[in-house]
C-alpha positions as CSV (number, residue, x, y, z in Angstrom):
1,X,-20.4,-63.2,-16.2
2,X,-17.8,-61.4,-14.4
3,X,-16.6,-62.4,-10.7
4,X,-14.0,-61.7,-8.5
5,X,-12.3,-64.5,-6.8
6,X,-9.7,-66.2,-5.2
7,X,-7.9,-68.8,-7.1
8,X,-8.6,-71.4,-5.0
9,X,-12.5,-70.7,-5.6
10,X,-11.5,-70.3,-9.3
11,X,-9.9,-73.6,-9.1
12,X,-13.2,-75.2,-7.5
13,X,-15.3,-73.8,-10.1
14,X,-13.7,-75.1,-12.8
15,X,-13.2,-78.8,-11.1
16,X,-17.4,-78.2,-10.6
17,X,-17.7,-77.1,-14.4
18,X,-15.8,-80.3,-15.6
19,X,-17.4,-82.6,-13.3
20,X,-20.8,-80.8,-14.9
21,X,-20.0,-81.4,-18.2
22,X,-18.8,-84.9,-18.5
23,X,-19.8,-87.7,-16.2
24,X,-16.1,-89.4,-16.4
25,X,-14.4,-86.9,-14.7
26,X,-13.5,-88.2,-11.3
27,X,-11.2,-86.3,-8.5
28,X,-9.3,-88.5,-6.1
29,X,-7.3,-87.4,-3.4
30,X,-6.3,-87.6,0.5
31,X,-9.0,-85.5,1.8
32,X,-10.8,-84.2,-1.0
33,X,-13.9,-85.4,0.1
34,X,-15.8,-83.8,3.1
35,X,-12.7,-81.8,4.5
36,X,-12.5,-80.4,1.1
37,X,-9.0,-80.8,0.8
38,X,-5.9,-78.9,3.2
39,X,-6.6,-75.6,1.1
40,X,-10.2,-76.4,0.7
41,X,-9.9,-76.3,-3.3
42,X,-12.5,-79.3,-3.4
43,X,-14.6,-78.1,-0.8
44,X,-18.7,-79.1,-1.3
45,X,-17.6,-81.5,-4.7
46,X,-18.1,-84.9,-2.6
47,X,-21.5,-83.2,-1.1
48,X,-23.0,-82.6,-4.6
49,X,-21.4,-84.8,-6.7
50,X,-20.7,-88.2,-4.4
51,X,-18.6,-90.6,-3.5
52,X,-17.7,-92.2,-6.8
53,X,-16.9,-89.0,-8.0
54,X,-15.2,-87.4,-5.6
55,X,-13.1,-89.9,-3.4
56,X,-11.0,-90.0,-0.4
57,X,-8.2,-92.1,-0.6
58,X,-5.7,-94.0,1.7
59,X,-2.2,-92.1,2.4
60,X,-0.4,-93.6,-0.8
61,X,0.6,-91.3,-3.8
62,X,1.9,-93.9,-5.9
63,X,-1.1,-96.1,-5.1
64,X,-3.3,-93.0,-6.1
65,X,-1.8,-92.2,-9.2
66,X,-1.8,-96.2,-10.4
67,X,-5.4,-96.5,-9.7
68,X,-5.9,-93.2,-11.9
69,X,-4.0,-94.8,-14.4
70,X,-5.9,-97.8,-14.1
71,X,-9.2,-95.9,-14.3
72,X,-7.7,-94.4,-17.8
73,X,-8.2,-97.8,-19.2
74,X,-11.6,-97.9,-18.5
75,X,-12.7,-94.5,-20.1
76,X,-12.1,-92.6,-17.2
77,X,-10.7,-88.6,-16.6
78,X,-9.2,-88.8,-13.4
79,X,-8.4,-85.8,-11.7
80,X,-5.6,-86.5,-8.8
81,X,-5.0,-84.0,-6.0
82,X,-1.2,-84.3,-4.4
83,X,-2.0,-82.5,-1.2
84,X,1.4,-80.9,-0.8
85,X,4.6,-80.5,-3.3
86,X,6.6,-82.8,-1.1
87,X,4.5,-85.8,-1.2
88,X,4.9,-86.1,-5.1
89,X,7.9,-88.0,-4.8
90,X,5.9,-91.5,-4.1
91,X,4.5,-91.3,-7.3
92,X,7.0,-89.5,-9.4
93,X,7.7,-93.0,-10.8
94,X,4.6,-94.1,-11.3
95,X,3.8,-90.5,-13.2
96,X,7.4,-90.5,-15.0
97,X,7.5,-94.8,-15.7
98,X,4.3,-95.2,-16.5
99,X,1.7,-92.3,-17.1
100,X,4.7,-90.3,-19.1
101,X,5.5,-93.5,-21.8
102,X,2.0,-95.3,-21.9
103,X,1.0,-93.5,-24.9
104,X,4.2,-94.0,-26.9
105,X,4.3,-97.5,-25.7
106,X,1.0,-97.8,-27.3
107,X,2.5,-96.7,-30.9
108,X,-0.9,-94.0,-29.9
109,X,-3.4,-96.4,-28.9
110,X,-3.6,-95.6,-25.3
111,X,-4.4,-91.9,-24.0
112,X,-3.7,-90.7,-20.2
113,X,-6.1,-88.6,-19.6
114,X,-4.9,-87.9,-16.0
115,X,-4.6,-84.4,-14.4
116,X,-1.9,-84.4,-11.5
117,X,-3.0,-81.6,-9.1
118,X,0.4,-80.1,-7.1
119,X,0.3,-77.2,-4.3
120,X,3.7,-75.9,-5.0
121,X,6.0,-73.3,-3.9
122,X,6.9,-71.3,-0.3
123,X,5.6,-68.4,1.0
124,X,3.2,-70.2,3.8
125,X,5.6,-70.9,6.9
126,X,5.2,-74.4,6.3
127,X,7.5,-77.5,7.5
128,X,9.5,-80.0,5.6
129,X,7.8,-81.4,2.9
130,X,5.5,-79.2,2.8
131,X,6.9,-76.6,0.3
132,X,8.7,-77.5,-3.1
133,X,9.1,-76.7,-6.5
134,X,9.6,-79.4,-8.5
135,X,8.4,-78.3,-11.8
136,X,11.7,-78.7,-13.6
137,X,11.4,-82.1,-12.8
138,X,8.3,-83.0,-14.4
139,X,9.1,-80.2,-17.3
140,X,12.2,-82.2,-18.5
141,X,10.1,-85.8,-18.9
142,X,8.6,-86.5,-22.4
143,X,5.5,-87.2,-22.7
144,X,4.2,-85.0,-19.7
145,X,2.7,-81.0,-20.1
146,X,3.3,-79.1,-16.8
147,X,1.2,-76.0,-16.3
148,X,0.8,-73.2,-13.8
149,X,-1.9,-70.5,-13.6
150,X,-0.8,-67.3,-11.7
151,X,-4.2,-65.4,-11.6
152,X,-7.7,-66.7,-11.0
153,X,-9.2,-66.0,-14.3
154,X,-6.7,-68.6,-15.8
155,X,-6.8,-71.0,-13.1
156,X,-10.8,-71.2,-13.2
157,X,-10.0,-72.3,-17.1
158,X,-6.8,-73.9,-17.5
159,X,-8.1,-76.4,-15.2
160,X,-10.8,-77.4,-17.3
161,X,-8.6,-76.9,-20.3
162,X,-6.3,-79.7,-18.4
163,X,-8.8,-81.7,-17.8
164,X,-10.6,-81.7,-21.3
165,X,-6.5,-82.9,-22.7
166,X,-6.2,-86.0,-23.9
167,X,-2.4,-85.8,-22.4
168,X,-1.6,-85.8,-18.8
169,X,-0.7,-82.8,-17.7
170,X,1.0,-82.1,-14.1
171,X,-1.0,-79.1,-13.0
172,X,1.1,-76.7,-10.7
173,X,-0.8,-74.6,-8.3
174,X,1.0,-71.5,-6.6
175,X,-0.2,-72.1,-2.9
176,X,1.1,-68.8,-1.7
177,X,-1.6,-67.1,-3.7
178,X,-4.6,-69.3,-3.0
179,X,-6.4,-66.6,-1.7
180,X,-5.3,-63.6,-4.2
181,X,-8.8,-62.7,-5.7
182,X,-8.9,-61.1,-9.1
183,X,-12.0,-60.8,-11.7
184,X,-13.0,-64.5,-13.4
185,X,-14.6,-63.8,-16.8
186,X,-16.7,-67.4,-16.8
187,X,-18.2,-66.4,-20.6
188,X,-14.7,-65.3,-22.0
189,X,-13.0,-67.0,-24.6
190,X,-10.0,-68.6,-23.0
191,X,-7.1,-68.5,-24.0
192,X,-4.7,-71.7,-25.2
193,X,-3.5,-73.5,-22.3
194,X,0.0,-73.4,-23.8
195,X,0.1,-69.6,-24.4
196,X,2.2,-67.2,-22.7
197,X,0.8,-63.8,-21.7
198,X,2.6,-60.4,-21.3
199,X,1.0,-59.0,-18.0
200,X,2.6,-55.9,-18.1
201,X,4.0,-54.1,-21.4
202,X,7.5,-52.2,-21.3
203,X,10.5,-51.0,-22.7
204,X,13.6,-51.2,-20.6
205,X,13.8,-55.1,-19.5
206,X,11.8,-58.2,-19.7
207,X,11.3,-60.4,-16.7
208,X,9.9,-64.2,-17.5
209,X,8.1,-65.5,-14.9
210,X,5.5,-68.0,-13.8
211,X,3.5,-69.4,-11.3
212,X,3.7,-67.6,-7.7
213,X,6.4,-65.1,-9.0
214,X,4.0,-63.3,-11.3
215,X,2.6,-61.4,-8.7
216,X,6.0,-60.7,-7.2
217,X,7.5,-59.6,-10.7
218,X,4.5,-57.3,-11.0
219,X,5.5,-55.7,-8.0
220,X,8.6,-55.2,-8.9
221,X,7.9,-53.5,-12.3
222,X,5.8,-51.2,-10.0
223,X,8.8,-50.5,-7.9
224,X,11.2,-50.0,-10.6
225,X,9.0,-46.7,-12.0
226,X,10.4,-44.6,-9.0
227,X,13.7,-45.6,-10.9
228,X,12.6,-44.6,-14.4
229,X,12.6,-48.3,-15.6
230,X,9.9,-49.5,-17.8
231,X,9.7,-53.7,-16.9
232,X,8.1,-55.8,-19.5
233,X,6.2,-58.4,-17.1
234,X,5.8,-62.2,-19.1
235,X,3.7,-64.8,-17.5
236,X,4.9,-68.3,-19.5
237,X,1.7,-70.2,-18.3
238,X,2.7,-73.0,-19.7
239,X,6.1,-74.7,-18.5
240,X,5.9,-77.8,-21.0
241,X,5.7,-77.1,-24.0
242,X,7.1,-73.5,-23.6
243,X,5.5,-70.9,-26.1
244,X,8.6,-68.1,-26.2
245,X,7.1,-66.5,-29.1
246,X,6.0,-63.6,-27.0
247,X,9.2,-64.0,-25.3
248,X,11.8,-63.1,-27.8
249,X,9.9,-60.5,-29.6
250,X,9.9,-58.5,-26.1
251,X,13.6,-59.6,-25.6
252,X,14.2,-57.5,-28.9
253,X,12.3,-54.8,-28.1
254,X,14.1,-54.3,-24.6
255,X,17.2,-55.5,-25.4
256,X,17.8,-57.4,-21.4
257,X,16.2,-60.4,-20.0
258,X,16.1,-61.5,-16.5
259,X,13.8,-64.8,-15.6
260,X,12.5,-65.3,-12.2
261,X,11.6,-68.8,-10.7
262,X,11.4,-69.9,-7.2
263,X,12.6,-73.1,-7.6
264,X,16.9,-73.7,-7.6
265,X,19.1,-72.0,-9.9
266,X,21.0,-75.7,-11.7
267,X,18.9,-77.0,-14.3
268,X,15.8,-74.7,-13.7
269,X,13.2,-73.4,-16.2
270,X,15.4,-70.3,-16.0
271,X,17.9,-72.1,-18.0
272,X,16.3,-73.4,-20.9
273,X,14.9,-70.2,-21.0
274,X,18.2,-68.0,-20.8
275,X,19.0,-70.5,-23.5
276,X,16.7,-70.2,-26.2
277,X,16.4,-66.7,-25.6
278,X,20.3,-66.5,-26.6
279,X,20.0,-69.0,-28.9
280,X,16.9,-66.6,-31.0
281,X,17.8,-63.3,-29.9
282,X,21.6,-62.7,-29.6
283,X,22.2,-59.8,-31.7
284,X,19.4,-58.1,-29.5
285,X,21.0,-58.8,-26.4
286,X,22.5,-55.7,-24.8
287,X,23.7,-57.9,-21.7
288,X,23.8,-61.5,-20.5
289,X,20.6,-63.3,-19.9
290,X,20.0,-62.9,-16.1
291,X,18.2,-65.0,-13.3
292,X,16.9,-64.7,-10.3
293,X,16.1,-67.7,-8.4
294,X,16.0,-69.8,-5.5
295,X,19.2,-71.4,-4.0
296,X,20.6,-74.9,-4.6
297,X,20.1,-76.3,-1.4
298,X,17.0,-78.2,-0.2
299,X,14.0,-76.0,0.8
300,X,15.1,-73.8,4.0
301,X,13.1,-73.7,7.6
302,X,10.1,-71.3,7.3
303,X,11.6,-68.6,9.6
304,X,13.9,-68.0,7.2
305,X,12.5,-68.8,3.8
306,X,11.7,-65.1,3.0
307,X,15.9,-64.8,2.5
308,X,15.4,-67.9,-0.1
309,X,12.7,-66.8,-2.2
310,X,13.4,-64.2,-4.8
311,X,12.2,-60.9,-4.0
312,X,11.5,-57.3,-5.0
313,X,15.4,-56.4,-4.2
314,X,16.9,-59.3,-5.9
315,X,14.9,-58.9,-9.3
316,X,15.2,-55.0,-9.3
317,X,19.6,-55.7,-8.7
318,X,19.7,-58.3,-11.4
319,X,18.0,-55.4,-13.8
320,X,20.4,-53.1,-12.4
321,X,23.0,-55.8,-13.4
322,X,22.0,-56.4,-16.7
323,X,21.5,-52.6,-17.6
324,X,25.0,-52.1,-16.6
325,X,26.4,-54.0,-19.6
């Protein structure tokens, strides 16, 4: 069956189809329960599905993420829900000490089964704390996957993909596009959860992209046909472990690569990714790798976070850049 929806909704309905499907799925979280959570992603879970199953919890991320881990032991799939970017930090050492090396320190005999639910990214006029990207830093630790759906179709199964892994995953979810509805195919055959999609097929350039940026590289591409340029739009979907396939056999076809990430420009995914796509397809490179990015400095007010987030200008110059070559 075929439904449009927003990603939030797509989100919900895939938290409702795993908590269907196997009774040790549990969803913790500050507010999760009757509020539904800020962004109302759980909203009516707690009412048909109860208390031990969907659970409020005390203001304490690190205390939430231990008793997820905790719960691991004992069979459990615990679904965590970090209510803003921001307010990872408490936990990042329990997720990067503990739930990132259990399994190794196991020598295998130990899963984490724990999905780590993070609003992430700007675009909502919010205050401190309240708007991050911090994927790079959960990308770079071994033994945790970090995805991010950009569309509702993949959010309503790359949850329940997440949640079905036997590998704890840090699930990123664009906030800025909550409410962006597009069609949910709930009988489709999904795609792997750590398989990169080309969005938009082209000739001219490549742009790499996740997350929140999708829609604003798609935009772009749109843009660019007034200027006769054909953009090649690549969703990477998957963060950790990074499937580039799809990558580099654009990158030869076009010949220029520009990668676009909201988060800072030192030690972003746009690096690794300039990287190996140097690294595979140098003698296909008419020009430099370019990116496009946000700025190294901590996350700006909101009045004037639309001059920090990468835009339609800023990705159509750096094309313009690396055509020039």
């Amino acid at each position: 069956m075929t439904e449009k929806m927003p990603i939030a909704k797509a989100i919900n309905a895939g938290l409702r189809a795993s908590l269907e499907n196997d009774e040790r799925v549990l969803i913790m979280g500050e507010d999760v329960g009757p509020l539904g959570g800020v962004f109302r992603v759980t909203d009516g879970l707690q009412k048909d599905f109860g208390e031990s199953r969907v659970m409020d919890t005390p203001l304490a991320e690190s205390g939430i993420v231990g008793t997820a881990i905790g719960l691991t032991f004992r069979g459990y799939r615990p679904v965590v829900e970090i209510q803003f970017d921001g307010f990872v930090y408490p936990a990042y050492d329990q997720i990067v000490s503990q739930v990132a090396k259990m399994h190794f320190r196991s020598k295998g005999k130990v899963r984490m089964p724990i999905v780590n639910r993070i609003p992430y990214g700007g675009g909502i006029g919010a205050v401190e704390h309240h708007s991050e990207s911090p994927e790079a830093q959960f990308a770079l630790t071994a033994g945790i996957k970090v995805v991010s759906p950009s569309n509702a179709h993949d959010a309503y199964w790359m949850i329940q993909q997440a949640i079905a892994s036997d590998d704890p995953i840090v699930f990123m979810e664009p906030k800025r596009r909550y409410w962006e509805a597009s069609e949910v195919d709930t009988d489709a055959q999904p795609a792997s959860l750590w398989e990169s999609r080309v969005r938009r097929p082209g000739t001219h350039a490549t742009l790499i992209t996740y997350g929140p940026m999708v829609t604003t590289c798609l935009e772009a591409a749109e843009a660019a046909i007034a200027d006769g340029l054909d953009l090649e739009v690549i969703d990477l979907r998957s963060l950790s472990p990074l499937d580039l396939g799809p990558v580099h056999e654009s990158v030869r076809r076009t010949g220029h690569a520009v990668v676009v990430h909201e988060a800072a420009r030192m030690l972003g995914l746009g690096a690794e990714v300039a990287a190996r796509i140097t690294e595979e397809c140098f003698y296909s490179l008419e020009a430099p790798v370019q990116r496009v990015t946000g700025y190294d400095m901590p996350y700006p007010p909101s009045r004037v976070e639309d001059d920090f987030l990468p835009g339609i200008d800023r990705i159509l110059d750096a094309v313009d850049t690396a055509r020039a070559f």
